[in-house]
C-alpha positions as CSV (number, residue, x, y, z in Angstrom):
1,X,35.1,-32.1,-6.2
2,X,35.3,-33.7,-9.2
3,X,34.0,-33.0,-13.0
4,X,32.6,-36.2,-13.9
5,X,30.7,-36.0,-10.4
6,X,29.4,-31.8,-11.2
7,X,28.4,-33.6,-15.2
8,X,26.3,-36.1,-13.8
9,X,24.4,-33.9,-11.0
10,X,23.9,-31.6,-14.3
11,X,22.5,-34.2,-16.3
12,X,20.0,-35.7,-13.5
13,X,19.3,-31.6,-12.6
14,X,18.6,-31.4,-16.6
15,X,16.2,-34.5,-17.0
16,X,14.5,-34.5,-13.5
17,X,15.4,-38.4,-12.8
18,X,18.7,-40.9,-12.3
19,X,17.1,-43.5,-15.2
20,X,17.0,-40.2,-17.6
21,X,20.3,-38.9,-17.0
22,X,21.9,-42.6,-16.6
23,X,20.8,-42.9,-20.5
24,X,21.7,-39.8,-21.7
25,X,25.4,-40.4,-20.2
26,X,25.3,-43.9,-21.4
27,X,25.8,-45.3,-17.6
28,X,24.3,-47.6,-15.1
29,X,21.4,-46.1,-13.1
30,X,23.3,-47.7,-9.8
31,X,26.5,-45.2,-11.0
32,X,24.2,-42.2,-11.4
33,X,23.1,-42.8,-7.7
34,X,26.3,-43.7,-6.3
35,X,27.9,-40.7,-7.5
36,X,24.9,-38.1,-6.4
37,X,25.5,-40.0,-2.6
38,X,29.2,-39.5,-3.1
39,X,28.6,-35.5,-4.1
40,X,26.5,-34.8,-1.4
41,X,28.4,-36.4,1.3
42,X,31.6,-34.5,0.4
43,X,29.6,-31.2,0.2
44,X,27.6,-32.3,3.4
45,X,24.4,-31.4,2.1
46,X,21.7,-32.8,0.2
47,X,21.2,-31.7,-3.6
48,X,18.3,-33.7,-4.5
49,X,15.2,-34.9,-2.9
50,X,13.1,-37.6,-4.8
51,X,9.2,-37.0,-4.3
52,X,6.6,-38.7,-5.9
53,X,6.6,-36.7,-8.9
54,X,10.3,-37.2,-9.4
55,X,13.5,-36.0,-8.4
56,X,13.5,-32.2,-6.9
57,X,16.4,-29.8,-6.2
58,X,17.3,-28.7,-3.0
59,X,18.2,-24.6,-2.3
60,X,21.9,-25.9,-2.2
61,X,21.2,-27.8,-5.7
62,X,19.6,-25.1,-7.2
63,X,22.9,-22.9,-6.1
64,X,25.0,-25.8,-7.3
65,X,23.1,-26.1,-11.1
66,X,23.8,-22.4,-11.4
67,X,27.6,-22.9,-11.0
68,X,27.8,-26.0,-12.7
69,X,26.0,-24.7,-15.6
70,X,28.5,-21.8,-15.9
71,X,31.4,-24.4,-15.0
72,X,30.2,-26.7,-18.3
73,X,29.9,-23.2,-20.6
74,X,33.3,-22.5,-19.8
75,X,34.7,-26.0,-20.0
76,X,32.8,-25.9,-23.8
77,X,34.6,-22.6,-24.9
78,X,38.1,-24.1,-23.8
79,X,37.5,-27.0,-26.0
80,X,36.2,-25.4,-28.7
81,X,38.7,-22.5,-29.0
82,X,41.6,-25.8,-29.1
């Protein structure tokens, strides 16, 4: 699992939709989606389901937000204390 791949499911967790999060990490849309696809296949479960109100975490994307989230706070204090 990679970082960029954990920043990017964070961002589209945080904004509710690929276009948001694609802008607010200053990407394509198409990357955004590539990289969800890429997460969930190497996890082997789906993270997000889109509905018509937007996107929607799964049980396993909630689960994976929580870690994530603490993952980022920690990555923050490391670069802040450097």
């Amino acid at each position: 699992m990679h970082w960029d791949d954990l920043r990017i499911f964070l961002a589209v967790a945080r904004d509710g939709s690929m276009s948001a999060a694609a802008r607010r990490l200053a990407v394509q849309h198409s990357t955004v989606s590539r990289r969800i696809r890429t997460l969930e296949a190497r996890l082997g479960t789906r993270l997000i389901e889109r509905k018509r109100s937007g996107y929607e975490l799964t049980a396993a994307g909630e689960e994976l937000k929580l870690s994530a989230s603490k993952m980022e706070s920690e990555v923050l204090q490391v670069e802040e204390a450097l």
